[in-house]
C-alpha positions in Angstrom: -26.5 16.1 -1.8 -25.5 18.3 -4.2 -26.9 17.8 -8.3 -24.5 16.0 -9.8 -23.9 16.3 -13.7 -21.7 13.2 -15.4 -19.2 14.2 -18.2 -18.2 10.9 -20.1 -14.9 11.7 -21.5 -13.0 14.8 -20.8 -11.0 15.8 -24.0 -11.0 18.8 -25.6 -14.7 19.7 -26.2 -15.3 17.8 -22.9 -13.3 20.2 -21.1 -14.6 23.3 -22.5 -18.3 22.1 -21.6 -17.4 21.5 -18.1 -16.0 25.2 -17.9 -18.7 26.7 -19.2 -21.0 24.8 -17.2 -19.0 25.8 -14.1 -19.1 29.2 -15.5 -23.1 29.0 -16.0 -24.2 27.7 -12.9 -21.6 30.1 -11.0 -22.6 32.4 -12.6 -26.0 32.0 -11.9 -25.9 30.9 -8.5 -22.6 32.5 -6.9 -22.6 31.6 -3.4 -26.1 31.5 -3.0 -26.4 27.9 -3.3 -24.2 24.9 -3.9 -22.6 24.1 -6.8 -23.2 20.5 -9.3 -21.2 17.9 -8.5 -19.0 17.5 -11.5 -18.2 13.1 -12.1 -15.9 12.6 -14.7 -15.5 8.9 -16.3 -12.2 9.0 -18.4 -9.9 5.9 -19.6 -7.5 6.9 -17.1 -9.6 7.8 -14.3 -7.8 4.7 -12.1 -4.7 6.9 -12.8 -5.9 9.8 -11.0 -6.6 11.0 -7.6 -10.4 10.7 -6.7 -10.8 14.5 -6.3 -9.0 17.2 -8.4 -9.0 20.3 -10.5 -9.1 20.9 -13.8 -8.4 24.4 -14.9 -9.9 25.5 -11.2 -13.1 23.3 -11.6 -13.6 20.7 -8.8 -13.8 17.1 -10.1 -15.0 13.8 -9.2 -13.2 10.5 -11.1 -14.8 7.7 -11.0 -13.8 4.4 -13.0 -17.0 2.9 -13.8 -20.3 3.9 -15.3 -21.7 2.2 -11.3 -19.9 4.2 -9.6 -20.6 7.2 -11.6 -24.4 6.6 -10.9 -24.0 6.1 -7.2 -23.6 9.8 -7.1 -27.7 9.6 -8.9 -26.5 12.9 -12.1 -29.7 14.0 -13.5 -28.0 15.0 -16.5 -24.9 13.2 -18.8 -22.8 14.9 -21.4 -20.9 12.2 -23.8 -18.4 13.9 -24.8 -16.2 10.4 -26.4 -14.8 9.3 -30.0 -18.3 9.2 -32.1 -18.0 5.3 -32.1 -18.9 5.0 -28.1 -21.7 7.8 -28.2 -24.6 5.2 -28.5 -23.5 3.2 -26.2 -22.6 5.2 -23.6 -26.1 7.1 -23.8 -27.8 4.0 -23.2 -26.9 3.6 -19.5 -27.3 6.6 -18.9 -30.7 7.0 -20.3 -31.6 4.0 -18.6 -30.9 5.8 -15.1 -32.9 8.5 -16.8 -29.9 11.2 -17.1 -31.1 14.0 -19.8 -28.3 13.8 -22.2 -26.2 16.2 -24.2 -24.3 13.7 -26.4 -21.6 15.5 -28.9 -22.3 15.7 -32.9 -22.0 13.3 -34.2 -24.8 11.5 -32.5 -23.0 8.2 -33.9 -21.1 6.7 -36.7 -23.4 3.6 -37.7 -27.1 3.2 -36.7 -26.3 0.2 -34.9 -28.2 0.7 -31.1 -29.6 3.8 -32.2 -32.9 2.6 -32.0 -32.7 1.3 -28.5 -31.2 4.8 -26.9 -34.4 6.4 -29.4 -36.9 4.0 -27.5 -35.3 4.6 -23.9 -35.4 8.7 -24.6 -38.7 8.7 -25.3 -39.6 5.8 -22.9 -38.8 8.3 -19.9 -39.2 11.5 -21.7 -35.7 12.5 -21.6 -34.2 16.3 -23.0 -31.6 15.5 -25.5 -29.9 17.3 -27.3 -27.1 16.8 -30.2 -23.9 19.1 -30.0 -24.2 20.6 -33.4 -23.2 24.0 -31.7 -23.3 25.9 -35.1 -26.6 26.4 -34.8 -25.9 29.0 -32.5 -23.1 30.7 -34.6 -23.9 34.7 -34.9 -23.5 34.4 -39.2 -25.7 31.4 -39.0 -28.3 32.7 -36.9 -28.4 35.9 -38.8 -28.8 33.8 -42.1 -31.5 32.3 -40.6 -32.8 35.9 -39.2 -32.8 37.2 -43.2 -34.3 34.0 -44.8 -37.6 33.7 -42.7 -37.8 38.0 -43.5 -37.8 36.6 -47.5 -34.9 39.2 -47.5 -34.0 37.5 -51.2 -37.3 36.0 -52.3 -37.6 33.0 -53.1 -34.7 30.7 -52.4 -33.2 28.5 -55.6 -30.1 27.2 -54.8 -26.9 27.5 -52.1 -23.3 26.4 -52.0 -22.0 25.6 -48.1 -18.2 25.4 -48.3 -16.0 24.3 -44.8 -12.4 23.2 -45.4 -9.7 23.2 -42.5 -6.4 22.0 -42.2 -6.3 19.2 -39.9 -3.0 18.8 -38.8 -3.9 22.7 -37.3 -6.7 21.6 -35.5 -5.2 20.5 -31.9 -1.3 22.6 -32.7 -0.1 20.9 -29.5 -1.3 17.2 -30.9 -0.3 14.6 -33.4 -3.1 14.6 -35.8 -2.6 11.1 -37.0 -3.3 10.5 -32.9 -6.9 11.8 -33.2 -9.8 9.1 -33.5 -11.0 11.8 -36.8 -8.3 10.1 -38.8 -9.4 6.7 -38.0 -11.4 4.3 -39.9 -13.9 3.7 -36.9 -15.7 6.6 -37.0 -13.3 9.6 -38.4 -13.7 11.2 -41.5 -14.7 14.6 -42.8 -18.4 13.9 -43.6 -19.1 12.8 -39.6 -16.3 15.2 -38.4 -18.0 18.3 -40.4 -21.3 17.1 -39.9 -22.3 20.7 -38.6 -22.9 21.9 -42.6 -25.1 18.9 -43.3 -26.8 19.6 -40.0 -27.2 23.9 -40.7 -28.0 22.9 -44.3 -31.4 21.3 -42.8 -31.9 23.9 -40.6 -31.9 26.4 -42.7 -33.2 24.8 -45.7 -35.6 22.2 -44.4 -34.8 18.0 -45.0 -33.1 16.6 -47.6 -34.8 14.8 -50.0 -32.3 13.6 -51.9 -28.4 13.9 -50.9 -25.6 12.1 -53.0 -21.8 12.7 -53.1 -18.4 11.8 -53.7 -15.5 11.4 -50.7 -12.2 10.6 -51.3 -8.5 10.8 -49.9 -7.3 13.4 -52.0 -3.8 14.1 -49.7 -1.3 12.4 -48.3 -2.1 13.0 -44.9 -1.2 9.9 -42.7 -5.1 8.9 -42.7 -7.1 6.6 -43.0 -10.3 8.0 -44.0 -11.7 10.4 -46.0 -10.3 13.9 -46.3 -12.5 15.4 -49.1 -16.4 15.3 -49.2 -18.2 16.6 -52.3 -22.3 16.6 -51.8 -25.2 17.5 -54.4 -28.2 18.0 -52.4 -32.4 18.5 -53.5 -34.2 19.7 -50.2 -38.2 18.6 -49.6 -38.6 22.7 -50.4 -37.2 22.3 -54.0 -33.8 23.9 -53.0 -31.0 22.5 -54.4 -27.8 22.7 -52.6 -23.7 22.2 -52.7 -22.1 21.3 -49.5 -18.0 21.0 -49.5 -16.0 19.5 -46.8 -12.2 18.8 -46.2 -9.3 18.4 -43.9 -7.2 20.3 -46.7 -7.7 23.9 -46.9 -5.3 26.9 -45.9 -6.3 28.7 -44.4 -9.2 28.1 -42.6 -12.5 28.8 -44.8 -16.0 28.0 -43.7 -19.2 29.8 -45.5 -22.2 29.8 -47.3 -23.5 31.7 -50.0 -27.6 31.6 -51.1 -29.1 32.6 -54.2 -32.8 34.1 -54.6 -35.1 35.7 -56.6 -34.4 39.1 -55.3 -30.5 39.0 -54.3 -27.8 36.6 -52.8 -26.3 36.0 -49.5 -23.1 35.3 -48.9 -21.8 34.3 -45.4 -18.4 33.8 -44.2 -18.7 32.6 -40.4 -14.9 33.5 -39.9 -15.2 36.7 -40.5 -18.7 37.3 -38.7 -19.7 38.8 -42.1 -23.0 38.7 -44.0 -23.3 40.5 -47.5 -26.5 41.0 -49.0 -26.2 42.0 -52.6 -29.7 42.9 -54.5 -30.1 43.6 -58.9 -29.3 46.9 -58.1 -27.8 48.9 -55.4 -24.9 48.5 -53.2 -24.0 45.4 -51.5 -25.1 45.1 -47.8 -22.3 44.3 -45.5 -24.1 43.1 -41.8 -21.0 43.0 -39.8 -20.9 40.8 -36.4 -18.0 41.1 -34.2 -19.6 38.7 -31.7 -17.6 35.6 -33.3 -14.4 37.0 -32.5 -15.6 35.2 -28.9 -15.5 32.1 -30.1 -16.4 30.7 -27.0 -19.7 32.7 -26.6 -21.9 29.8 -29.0 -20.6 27.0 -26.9 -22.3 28.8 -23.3 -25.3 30.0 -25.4 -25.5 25.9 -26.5 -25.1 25.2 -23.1 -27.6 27.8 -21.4 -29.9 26.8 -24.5 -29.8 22.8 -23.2 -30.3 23.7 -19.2 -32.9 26.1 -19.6 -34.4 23.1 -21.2 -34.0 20.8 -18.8 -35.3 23.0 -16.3 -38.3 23.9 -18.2 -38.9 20.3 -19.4 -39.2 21.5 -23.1 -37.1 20.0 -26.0 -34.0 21.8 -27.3 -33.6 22.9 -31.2 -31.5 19.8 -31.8 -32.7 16.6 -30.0 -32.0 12.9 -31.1 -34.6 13.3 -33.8 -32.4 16.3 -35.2 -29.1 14.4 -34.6 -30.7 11.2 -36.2 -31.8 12.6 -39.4 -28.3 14.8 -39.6 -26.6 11.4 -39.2 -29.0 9.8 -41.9 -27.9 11.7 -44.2 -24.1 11.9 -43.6 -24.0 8.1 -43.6 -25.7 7.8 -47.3 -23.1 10.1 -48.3 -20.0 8.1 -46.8 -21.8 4.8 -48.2 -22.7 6.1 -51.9 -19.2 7.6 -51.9 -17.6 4.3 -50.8 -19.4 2.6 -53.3 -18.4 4.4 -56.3 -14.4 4.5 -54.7 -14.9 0.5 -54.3 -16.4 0.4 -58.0 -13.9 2.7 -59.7 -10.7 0.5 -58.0 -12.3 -2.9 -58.6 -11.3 -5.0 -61.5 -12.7 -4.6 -65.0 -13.6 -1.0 -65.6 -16.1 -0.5 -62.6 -18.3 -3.8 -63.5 -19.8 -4.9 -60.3 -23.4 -6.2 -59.3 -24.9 -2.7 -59.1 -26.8 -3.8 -62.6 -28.0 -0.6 -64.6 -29.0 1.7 -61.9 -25.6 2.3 -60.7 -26.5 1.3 -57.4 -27.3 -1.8 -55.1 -29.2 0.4 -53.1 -27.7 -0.7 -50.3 -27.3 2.9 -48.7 -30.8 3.8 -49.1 -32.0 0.7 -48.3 -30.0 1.0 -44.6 -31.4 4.8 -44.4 -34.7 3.6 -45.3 -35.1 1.4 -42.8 -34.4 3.7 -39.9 -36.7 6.0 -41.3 -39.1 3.8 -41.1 -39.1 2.9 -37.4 -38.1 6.5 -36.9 -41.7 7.6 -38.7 -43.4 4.9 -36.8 -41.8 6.1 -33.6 -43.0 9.3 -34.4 -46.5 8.6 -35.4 -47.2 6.5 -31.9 -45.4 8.8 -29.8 -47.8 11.8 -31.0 -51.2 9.1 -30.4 -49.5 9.2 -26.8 -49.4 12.8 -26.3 -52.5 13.4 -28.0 -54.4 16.3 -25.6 -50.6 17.1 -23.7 -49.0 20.0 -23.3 -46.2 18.7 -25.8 -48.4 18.3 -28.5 -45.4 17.6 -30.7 -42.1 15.3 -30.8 -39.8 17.9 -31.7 -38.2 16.5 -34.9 -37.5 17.9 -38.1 -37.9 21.8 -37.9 -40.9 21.7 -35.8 -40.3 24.1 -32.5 -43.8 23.7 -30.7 
């Protein structure tokens, strides 16, 4: 029997994934040798016929996560509403499917720790879809950083704001699960900046904010995100999301000791300007091929799986990114809860400001995440891995 690679969900990003992949392994293989078998689990699959094409690719349907694993897929994609991620991984580890599971990894930590255990349990390649990583301007930021092309690094100011309702033209937006309160809201939806913002930067060691509903978007979460950031380097950082802006703006600029970057990833444009001189303009007409960082995502995470070496954004990476998002959507629905309650903002937070609550969750997944870590590397002591993969570590 063919391999056979299990998409869970099929929506947009679902469907471009299994293009590419088609693309990828035609691509690679031609003729020459038999294609994946391509199982899709969908809400509707009882709907359709068992076999069919979508935009030329063959498909299975199946109707049930058992029937998907009768046909044994070495590898799953989740590709759901962030609420089901989790728990959709979990079988699927458990039949020891290497998993590509879309950003966010999840919307609560709830089960997290169970999918971590069963990852590492059968040494699983995972990674989390936080495809900006593989954006031209981003990877050029990245390219200019480690040269010290600006010296030291002080501060930077990260800045992504998008209309929703032109996100999907063809769609309601009020339909999308981004506007609901189970998992939508800008700070999970736009969880790439807080994700880049580590991987450019190192981890957070201290990340606050303030969210609110700032439109009158039919909504029922969060539109605008405003974060203050201190990373473990001593960089301090700015990170700005929302569902608001017109046109479509995403960047980041970088201040130094010997010049300033400033990065617009619409534009594929990088300036560089220094105390004196003219400004640098790096020019990258790659990202007018939008497409292009979704297959190099995708060749990234099967060249992994064939080599059985971690990808640059496993669970680890998707749990910290995920950590700190959900501090930010619980300190900023603290202070909204504080500011509407009755008398002034009084409330049991006492003189800090703060229960504490947010860390206190965070905290405690660091915890076992630290101790996870700590016996995981006693296991591999003397191995070839040497090294769990998380945080920026790429050994």
């Amino acid at each position: 029997m063919a391999e056979a690679i299990l998409f869970v969900g099929l929506g947009s990003i679902g469907q471009r994934h299994l293009k590419n992949l088609h693309l990828l392994y035609s691509q690679q293989h031609g003729q020459q040798q038999e294609l994946p078998l391509f199982i899709v689990l969908r809400q509707s699959a009882a709907q359709r016929p068992k076999k069919e094409e979508m935009d030329h690719v063959p498909i299975i349907n199946v109707q049930s996560m058992d029937e998907a694993f009768s046909y044994h897929p070495s590898i799953a994609f989740i590709c759901t509403p962030t609420q089901l991620h989790v728990d959709q991984a979990i079988p699927a580890a458990q039949h020891q499917c290497h998993l590509f599971i879309e950003k966010p990894l999840s919307n609560t930590f709830d089960h997290v720790e169970e999918l971590y255990h069963l990852v590492k349990k059968h040494n699983l390649i995972t990674m989390v879809g936080c495809v900006l990583r593989f954006h031209p301007v981003i990877k050029k930021v990245e390219e200019l950083l480690h040269q010290h092309t600006i010296g030291n690094v002080y501060h930077f100011a990260i800045e992504v704001g998008q209309y929703l309702p032109n996100w999907i033209p063809t769609k309601d937006y009020r339909e999308s699960y981004r506007t609901k309160a189970e998992a939508g809201g800008v700070v999970l939806e736009l969880i790439h900046e807080i994700d880049y913002a580590r991987f450019l930067f190192g981890e957070y060691e201290v990340i606050a904010g303030l969210t609110g509903k700032q439109s009158s978007l039919d909504i029922q979460v969060e539109d605008t995100a405003k974060m203050v950031c201190r990373m473990k380097s001593g960089v301090l950082g700015t990170i700005s999301l929302d569902f608001l802006q017109q046109p479509f703006h995403r960047s980041v600029k970088i201040v130094g000791s010997q010049g300033t970057i400033i990065a617009d990833l619409n534009k594929g444009e990088v300036t560089i300007e220094r105390p004196t001189g003219a400004p640098e303009i790096i020019q990258l007409p790659s990202v007018q091929d939008r497409n292009a960082m979704y297959v190099e995502e995708l060749r990234h995470f099967l060249d992994c799986v064939k080599r059985k070496q971690q990808t640059i954004i496993p669970i680890e990476e998707g749990i910290q990114s995920l950590a700190a998002a959900l501090q930010v959507k619980q300190i900023g629905a603290m202070q909204n809860s504080r500011e509407s309650s009755p008398g002034g903002g009084e409330s049991h937070e006492g003189d800090h400001g703060c229960c504490g609550h947010c860390q206190e969750e965070v905290h405690t997944k660091e915890e076992w995440y630290a101790k996870e870590e700590n016996e995981h590397k006693e296991d591999k002591e003397g191995s070839e891995q040497g090294c769990c993969g998380g945080g920026r570590c790429r050994n």
